[in-house]
N, C-alpha and C positions, 0 to 999 in steps of 0.2 A: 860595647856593642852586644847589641841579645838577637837574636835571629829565634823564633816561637814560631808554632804553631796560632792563629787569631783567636782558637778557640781558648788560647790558654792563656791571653793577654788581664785576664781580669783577676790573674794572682800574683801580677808585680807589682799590684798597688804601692808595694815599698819604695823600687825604683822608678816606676814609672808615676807621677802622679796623676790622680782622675784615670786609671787604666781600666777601671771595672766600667764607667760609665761610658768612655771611648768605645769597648770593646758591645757594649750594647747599643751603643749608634751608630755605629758600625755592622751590626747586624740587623737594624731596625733602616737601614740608609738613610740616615738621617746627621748629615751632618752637622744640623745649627745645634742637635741634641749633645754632640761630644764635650762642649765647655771648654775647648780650646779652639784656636783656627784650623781649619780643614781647608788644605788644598787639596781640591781633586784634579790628579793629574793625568795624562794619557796622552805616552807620545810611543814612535817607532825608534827599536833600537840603533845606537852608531858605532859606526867602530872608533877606535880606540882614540884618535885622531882628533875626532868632534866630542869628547869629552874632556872636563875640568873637574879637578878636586873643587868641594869647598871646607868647609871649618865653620864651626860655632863653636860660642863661649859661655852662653846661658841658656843656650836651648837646646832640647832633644830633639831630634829628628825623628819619630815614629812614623812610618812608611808601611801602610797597609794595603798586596797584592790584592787586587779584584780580580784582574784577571790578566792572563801573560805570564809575561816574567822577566827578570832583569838579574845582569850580574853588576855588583855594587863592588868595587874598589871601598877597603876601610883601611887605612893604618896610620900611624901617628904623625899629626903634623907635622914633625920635627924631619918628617921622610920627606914630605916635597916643601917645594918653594912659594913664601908668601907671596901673593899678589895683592889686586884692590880690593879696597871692601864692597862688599853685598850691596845692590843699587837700595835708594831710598831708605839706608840705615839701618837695613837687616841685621842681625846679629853672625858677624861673621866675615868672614873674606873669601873671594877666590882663591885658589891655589893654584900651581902649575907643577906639571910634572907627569913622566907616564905611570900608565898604572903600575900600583906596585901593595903589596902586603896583602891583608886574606881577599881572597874575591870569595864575596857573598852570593848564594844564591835566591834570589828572593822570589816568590811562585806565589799562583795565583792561592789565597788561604793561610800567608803566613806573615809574618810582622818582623821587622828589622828597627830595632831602636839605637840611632847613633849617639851619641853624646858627646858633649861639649871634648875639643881637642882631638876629636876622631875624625881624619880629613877621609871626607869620601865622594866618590866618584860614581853615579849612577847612568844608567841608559845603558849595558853593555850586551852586547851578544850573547846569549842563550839559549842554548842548542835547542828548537822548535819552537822558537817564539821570534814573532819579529817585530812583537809592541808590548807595552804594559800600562794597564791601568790600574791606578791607586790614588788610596788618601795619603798624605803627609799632613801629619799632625804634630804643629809646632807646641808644643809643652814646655812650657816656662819648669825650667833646672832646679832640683834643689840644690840648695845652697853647698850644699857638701861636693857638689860636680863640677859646679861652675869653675872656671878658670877666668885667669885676668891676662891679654894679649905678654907675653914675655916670661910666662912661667915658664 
């Protein structure tokens, strides 16, 4: 997991890849310009209750604050319990379990990248926020991150 500043997203090109180009369409809003899929998301936080881990195994999770904020639940799969997989063949499964390992804080102007095995939980309560709006940007893994379900 990398928790940046957005402005600084365009010198992980090592780990992230296409992160120079991301981070300028990203600032241009333009999402068909990133060269990966852009969800743009925006909902109100919940408590702890109405959220679920998930997991991925070839994709990174890059998760761009616009505005709000959210606390994110990250720690090792092997901490909660596998559930189903991701509808329509996502890369990945639900988890179950309560929160648990680092809570991130993700604010409006900074960037959180999770990667493959890092089960994480988003939506949570943060103190003067009661929504968040962001990109997620699914980034296909290099090969050196990816995991195979049973590692």
């Amino acid at each position: 997991m990398i928790l940046d500043r957005i402005s600084n997203l365009k010198y992980y090109g090592e780990l992230i890849p296409g992160a120079e180009a991301i981070a300028a369409a990203f600032e241009k809003n333009s999402p068909t310009d990133a060269g990966f899929e852009v969800r743009e998301k925006g909902y109100k936080l919940k408590t702890d209750d109405k959220r679920r881990f998930e997991v991925h195994y070839h994709t990174i999770d890059l998760m761009m604050a616009k505005s709000g904020g959210e606390i994110i639940a990250v720690c090792p799969m092997e901490s909660v319990e596998m559930a189903e997989a991701l509808p329509d063949g996502g890369d990945g499964n639900k988890m179950n379990g309560a929160p648990c390992g680092t809570p991130v804080q993700l604010r409006a102007g900074y960037f959180c990248a999770i990667y493959p095995g890092e089960a994480h939980m988003v939506g949570g309560c943060l103190e003067g926020e009661t929504e968040v709006s962001k990109w997620v940007v699914k980034v296909p893994c290099p090969d050196r991150f990816c995991i195979e379900v049973g590692e």
